[in-house]
C-alpha positions as CSV (number, residue, x, y, z in Angstrom):
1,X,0.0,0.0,0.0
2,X,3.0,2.3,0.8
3,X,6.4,2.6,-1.4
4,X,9.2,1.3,0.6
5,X,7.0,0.3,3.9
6,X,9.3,-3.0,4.1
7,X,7.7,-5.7,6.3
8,X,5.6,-5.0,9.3
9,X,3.6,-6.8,11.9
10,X,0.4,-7.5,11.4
11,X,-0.3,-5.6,14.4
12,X,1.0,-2.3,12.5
13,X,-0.9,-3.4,9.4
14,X,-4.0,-3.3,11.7
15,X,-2.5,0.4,13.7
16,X,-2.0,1.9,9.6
17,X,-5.7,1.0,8.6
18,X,-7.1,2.5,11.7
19,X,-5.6,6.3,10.4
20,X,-8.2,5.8,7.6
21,X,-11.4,5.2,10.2
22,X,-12.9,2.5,12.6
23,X,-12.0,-0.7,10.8
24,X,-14.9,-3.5,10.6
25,X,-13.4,-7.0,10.7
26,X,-14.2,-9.8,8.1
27,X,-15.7,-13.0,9.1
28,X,-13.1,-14.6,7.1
29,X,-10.0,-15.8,8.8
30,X,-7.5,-17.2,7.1
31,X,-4.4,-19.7,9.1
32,X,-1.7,-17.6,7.6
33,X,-3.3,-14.3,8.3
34,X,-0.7,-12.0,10.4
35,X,-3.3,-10.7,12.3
36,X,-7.3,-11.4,13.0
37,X,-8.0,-8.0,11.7
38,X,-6.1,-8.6,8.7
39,X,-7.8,-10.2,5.5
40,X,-5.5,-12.2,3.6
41,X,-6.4,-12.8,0.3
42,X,-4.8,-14.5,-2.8
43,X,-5.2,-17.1,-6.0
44,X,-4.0,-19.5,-3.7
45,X,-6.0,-21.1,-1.0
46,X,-3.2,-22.2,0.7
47,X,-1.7,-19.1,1.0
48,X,-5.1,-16.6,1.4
49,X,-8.8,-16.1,1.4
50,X,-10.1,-17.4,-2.7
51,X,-13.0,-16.1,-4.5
52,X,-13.6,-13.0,-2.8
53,X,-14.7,-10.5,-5.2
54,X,-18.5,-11.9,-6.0
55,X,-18.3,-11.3,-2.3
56,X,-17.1,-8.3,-1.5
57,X,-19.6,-7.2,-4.2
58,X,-22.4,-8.5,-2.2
59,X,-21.1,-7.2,0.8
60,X,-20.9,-3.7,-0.1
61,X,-23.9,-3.7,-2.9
62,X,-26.3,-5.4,-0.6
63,X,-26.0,-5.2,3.0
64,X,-24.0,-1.6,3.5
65,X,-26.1,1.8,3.7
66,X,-22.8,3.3,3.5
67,X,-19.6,2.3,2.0
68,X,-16.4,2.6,3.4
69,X,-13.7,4.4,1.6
70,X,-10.9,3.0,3.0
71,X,-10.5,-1.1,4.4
72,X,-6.9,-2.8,5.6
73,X,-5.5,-5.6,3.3
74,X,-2.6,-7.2,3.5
């Protein structure tokens, strides 16, 4: 997300996103995610949450009254 942030914690993933608003936790939890707050997603189910855009879609499109503009990934 930022040029040249190197590797942090998921913990500092988690403090970053906060600048940007309250942050609303998925109920997808993936083993390898650094953090609970942090939604890891990828190609690879191995490595991250799969299929998640027909999701998010619905998420936001259906069950929102108001979007977010901003939502930690990792």
């Amino acid at each position: 997300m930022f040029k040249h942030q190197g590797i942090i914690s998921g913990q500092r993933h988690v403090e970053i996103s906060s600048w940007f608003g309250e942050l609303e936790s998925t109920f997808y939890k993936h083993p390898k995610s650094p953090h609970p707050d942090v939604f890891r997603v990828s190609n690879d189910p191995n490595e991250g949450c799969t299929g998640i855009v027909m999701s998010c879609v619905y998420v936001i499109g259906n069950k929102k009254s108001k979007s977010k503009k901003f939502k930690g990934l990792s």
